[in-house]
Backbone bond lengths (Angstrom), bond angles and torsions (degrees), N, CA, C in turn:
res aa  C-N    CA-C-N  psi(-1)  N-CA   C-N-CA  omega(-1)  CA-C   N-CA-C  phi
1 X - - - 1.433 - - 1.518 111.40 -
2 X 1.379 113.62 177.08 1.701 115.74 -179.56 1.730 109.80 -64.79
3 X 1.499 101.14 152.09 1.496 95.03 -168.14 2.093 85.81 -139.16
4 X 1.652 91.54 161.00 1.466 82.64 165.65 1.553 106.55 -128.45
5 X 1.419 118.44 155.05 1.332 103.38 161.56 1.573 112.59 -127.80
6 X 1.533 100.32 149.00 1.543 126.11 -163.75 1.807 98.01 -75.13
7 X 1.247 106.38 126.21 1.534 115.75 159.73 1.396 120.38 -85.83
8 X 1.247 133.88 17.97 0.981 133.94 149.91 1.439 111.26 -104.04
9 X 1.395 147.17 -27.43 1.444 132.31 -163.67 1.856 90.87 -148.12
10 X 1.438 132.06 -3.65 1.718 103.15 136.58 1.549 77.71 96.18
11 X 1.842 131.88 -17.35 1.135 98.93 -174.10 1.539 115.66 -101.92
12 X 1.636 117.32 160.12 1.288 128.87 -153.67 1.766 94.40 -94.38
13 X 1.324 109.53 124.44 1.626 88.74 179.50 1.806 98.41 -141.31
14 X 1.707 118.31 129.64 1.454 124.63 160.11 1.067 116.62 -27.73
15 X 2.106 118.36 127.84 1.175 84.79 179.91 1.883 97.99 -132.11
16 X 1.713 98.65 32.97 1.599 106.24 161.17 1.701 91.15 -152.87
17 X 1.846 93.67 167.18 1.312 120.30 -159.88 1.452 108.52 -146.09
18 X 1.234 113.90 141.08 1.465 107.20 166.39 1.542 114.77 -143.94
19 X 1.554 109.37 136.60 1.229 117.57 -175.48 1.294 116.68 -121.89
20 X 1.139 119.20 156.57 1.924 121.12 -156.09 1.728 95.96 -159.76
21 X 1.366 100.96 174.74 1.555 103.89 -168.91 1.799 95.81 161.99
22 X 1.443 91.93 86.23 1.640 80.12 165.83 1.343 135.69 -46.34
23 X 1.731 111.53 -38.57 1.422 120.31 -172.86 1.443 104.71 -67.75
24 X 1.136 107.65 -15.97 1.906 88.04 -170.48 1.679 85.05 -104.63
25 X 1.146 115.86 -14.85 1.520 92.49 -161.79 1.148 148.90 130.53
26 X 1.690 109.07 -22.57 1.371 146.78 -123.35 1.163 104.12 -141.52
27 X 1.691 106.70 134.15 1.388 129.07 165.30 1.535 113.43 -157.80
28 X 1.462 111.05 117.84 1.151 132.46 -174.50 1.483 131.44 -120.76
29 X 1.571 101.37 120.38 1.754 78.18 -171.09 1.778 95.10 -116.46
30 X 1.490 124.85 138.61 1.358 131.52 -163.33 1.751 108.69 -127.86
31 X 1.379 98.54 122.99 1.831 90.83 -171.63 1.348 78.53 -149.76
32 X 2.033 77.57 139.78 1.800 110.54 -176.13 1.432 103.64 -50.51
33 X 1.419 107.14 142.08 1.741 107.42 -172.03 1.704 98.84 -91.99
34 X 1.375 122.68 -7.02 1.796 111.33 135.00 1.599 104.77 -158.12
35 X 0.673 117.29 173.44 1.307 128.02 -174.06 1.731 120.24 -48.04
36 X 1.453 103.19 -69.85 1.629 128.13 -153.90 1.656 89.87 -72.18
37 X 1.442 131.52 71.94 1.142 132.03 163.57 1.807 121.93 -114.05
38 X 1.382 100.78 37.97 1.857 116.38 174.46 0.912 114.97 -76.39
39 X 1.148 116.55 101.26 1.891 129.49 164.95 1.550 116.73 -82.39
40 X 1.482 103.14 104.73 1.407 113.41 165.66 1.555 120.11 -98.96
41 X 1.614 94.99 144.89 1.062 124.94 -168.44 1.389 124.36 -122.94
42 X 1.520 140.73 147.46 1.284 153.57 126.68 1.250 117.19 -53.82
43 X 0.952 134.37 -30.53 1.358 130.80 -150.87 1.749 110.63 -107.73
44 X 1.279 99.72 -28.42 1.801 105.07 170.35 1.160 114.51 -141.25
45 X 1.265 154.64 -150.01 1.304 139.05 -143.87 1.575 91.27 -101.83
46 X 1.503 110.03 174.09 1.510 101.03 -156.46 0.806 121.14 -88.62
47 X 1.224 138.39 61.16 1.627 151.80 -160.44 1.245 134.87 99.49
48 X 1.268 122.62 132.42 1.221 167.45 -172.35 1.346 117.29 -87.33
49 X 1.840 144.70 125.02 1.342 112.16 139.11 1.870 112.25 -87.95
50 X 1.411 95.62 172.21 1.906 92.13 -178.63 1.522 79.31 -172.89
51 X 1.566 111.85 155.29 1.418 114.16 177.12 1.703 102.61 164.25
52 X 1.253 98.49 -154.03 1.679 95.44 -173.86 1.525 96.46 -139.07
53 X 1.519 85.43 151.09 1.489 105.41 -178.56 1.402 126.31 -113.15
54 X 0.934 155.94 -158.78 1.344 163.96 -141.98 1.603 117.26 -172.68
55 X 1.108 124.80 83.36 1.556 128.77 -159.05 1.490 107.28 -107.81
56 X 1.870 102.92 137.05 1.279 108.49 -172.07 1.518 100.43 -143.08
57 X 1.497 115.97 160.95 1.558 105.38 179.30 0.806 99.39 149.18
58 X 1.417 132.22 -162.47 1.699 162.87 154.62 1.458 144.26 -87.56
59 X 0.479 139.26 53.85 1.386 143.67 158.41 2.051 131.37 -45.15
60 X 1.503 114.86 78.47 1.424 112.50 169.85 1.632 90.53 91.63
61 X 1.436 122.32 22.01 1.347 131.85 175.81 1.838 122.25 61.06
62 X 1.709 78.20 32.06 1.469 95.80 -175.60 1.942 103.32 -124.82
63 X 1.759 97.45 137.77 1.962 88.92 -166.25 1.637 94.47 -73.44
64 X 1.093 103.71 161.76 1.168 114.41 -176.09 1.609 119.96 -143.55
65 X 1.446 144.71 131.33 1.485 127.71 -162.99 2.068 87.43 -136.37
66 X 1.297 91.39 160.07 1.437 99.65 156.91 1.755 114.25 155.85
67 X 1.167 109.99 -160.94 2.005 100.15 -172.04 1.486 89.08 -117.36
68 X 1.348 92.23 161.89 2.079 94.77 169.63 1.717 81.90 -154.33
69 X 1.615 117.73 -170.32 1.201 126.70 -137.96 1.768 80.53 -165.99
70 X 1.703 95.81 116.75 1.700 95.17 161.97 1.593 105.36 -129.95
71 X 1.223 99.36 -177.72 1.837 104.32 -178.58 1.611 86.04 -143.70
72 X 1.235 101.28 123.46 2.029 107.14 176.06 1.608 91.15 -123.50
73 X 1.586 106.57 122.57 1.386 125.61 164.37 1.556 88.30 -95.14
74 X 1.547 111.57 168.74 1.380 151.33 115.38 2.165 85.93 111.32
75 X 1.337 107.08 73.02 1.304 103.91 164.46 1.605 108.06 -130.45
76 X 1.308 105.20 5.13 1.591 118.89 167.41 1.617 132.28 -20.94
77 X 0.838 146.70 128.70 1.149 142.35 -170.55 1.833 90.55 -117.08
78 X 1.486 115.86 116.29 1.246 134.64 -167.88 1.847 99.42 -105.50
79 X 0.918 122.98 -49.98 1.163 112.22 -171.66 1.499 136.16 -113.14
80 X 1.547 131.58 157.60 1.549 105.15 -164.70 1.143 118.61 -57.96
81 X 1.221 99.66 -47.55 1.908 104.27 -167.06 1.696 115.91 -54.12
82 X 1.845 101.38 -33.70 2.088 98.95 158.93 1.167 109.87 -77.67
83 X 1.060 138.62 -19.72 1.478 139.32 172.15 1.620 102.22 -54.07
84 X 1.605 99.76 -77.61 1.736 105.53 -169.99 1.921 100.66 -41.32
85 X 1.362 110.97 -78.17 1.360 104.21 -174.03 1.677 119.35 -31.35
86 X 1.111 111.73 -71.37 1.289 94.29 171.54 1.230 139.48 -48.04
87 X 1.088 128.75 -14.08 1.936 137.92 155.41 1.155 92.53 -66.62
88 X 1.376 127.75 -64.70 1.538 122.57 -173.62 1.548 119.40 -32.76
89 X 1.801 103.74 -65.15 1.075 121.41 -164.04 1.885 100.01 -59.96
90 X 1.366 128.48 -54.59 1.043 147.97 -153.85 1.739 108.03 -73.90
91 X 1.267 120.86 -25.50 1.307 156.13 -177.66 1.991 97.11 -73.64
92 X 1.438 95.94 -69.83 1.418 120.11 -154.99 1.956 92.80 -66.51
93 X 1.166 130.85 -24.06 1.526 145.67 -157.39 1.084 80.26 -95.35
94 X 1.519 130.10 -53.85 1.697 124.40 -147.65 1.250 113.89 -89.67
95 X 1.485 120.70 -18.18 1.691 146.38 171.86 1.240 90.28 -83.08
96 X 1.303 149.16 -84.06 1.236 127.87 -160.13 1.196 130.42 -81.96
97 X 1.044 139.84 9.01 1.907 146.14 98.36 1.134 105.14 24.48
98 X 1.853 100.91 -80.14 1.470 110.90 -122.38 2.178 77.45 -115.32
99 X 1.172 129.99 -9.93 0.803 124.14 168.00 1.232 132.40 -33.48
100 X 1.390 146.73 -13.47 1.479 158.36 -121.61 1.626 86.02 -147.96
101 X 1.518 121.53 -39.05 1.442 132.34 -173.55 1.339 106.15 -70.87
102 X 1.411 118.33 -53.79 1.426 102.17 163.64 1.651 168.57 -8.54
Protein backbone atom coordinates (compact mmCIF):
# COMPACT_ATOMS: atom_id res chain seq x y z
CA UNK A 1 0.00 0.00 0.00
CA UNK A 2 1.03 3.86 -0.08
CA UNK A 3 3.82 4.65 2.26
CA UNK A 4 5.38 8.01 3.25
CA UNK A 5 8.81 8.82 4.00
CA UNK A 6 9.95 11.40 6.67
CA UNK A 7 12.70 13.96 5.62
CA UNK A 8 13.80 14.38 8.74
CA UNK A 9 14.61 10.66 10.03
CA UNK A 10 14.68 8.70 6.34
CA UNK A 11 12.01 6.46 7.87
CA UNK A 12 9.49 4.77 5.42
CA UNK A 13 6.18 4.43 7.23
CA UNK A 14 2.36 2.80 5.90
CA UNK A 15 0.13 5.18 5.59
CA UNK A 16 -3.30 2.91 5.03
CA UNK A 17 -4.50 -0.40 6.54
CA UNK A 18 -7.11 -2.74 6.18
CA UNK A 19 -8.80 -4.98 8.53
CA UNK A 20 -11.44 -7.75 7.90
CA UNK A 21 -12.78 -10.62 10.00
CA UNK A 22 -15.49 -12.63 8.75
CA UNK A 23 -16.64 -13.63 12.28
CA UNK A 24 -17.40 -10.28 13.36
CA UNK A 25 -18.47 -9.17 10.14
CA UNK A 26 -16.08 -6.61 9.30
CA UNK A 27 -14.19 -4.91 6.72
CA UNK A 28 -12.37 -1.82 7.11
CA UNK A 29 -10.27 0.15 5.12
CA UNK A 30 -8.28 3.13 7.30
CA UNK A 31 -5.95 5.81 5.62
CA UNK A 32 -3.78 8.41 7.41
CA UNK A 33 -5.94 11.57 7.21
CA UNK A 34 -2.34 13.11 5.94
CA UNK A 35 0.70 11.85 5.91
CA UNK A 36 3.41 13.95 8.09
CA UNK A 37 2.30 12.27 11.42
CA UNK A 38 6.18 11.39 12.97
CA UNK A 39 6.46 11.60 16.52
CA UNK A 40 9.84 12.21 17.79
CA UNK A 41 11.16 11.27 20.75
CA UNK A 42 14.01 11.21 23.50
CA UNK A 43 12.71 8.86 25.40
CA UNK A 44 12.48 5.71 22.92
CA UNK A 45 13.93 5.19 19.74
CA UNK A 46 13.84 8.23 17.59
CA UNK A 47 10.63 8.23 16.19
CA UNK A 48 7.51 6.94 15.83
CA UNK A 49 4.57 7.54 13.29
CA UNK A 50 0.99 7.79 15.31
CA UNK A 51 -1.87 10.03 14.09
CA UNK A 52 -5.42 9.73 12.94
CA UNK A 53 -7.09 8.13 10.36
CA UNK A 54 -10.15 8.27 8.45
CA UNK A 55 -12.15 4.93 8.55
CA UNK A 56 -14.50 3.49 6.04
CA UNK A 57 -16.11 0.04 5.45
CA UNK A 58 -18.58 -2.37 6.88
CA UNK A 59 -19.49 -3.46 9.77
CA UNK A 60 -22.66 -6.33 10.25
CA UNK A 61 -23.20 -5.38 6.41
CA UNK A 62 -23.89 -2.02 7.43
CA UNK A 63 -21.48 1.19 5.78
CA UNK A 64 -19.94 2.60 8.34
CA UNK A 65 -17.36 5.93 8.43
CA UNK A 66 -15.41 7.47 11.26
CA UNK A 67 -11.57 8.42 12.64
CA UNK A 68 -9.56 6.03 14.94
CA UNK A 69 -5.93 6.77 16.16
CA UNK A 70 -2.90 4.26 15.64
CA UNK A 71 0.77 4.36 16.88
CA UNK A 72 3.07 2.07 14.36
CA UNK A 73 6.53 1.28 15.95
CA UNK A 74 9.34 -0.57 14.18
CA UNK A 75 9.83 1.30 10.66
CA UNK A 76 13.33 2.37 11.83
CA UNK A 77 16.05 2.44 9.65
CA UNK A 78 18.97 0.80 11.91
CA UNK A 79 21.73 0.76 9.72
CA UNK A 80 23.98 3.07 7.47
CA UNK A 81 23.80 1.50 4.35
CA UNK A 82 19.41 1.68 4.93
CA UNK A 83 20.00 4.93 6.12
CA UNK A 84 22.19 6.13 2.97
CA UNK A 85 19.63 4.52 0.48
CA UNK A 86 16.89 5.96 1.81
CA UNK A 87 18.26 9.68 1.63
CA UNK A 88 19.18 8.56 -1.73
CA UNK A 89 15.97 7.11 -2.62
CA UNK A 90 13.91 10.00 -0.88
CA UNK A 91 16.25 12.75 -2.40
CA UNK A 92 16.03 11.14 -5.97
CA UNK A 93 11.68 11.30 -5.71
CA UNK A 94 12.01 14.92 -4.49
CA UNK A 95 14.48 16.04 -7.51
CA UNK A 96 12.45 14.57 -9.96
CA UNK A 97 9.21 16.28 -8.91
CA UNK A 98 10.46 19.42 -9.21
CA UNK A 99 12.66 18.57 -12.20
CA UNK A 100 10.28 19.94 -15.03
CA UNK A 101 10.65 23.37 -12.73
CA UNK A 102 13.96 23.77 -13.66
Amino acid sequence: GPKWTSTRTFNEYPTKWRISSEAFKLDLEMVAAFDQQEFGTVISKAAFWEGRLNVTGKHQNKKITGTAYLERHGHITESLPGFLKAVSKTHFTKFSSIEGYL
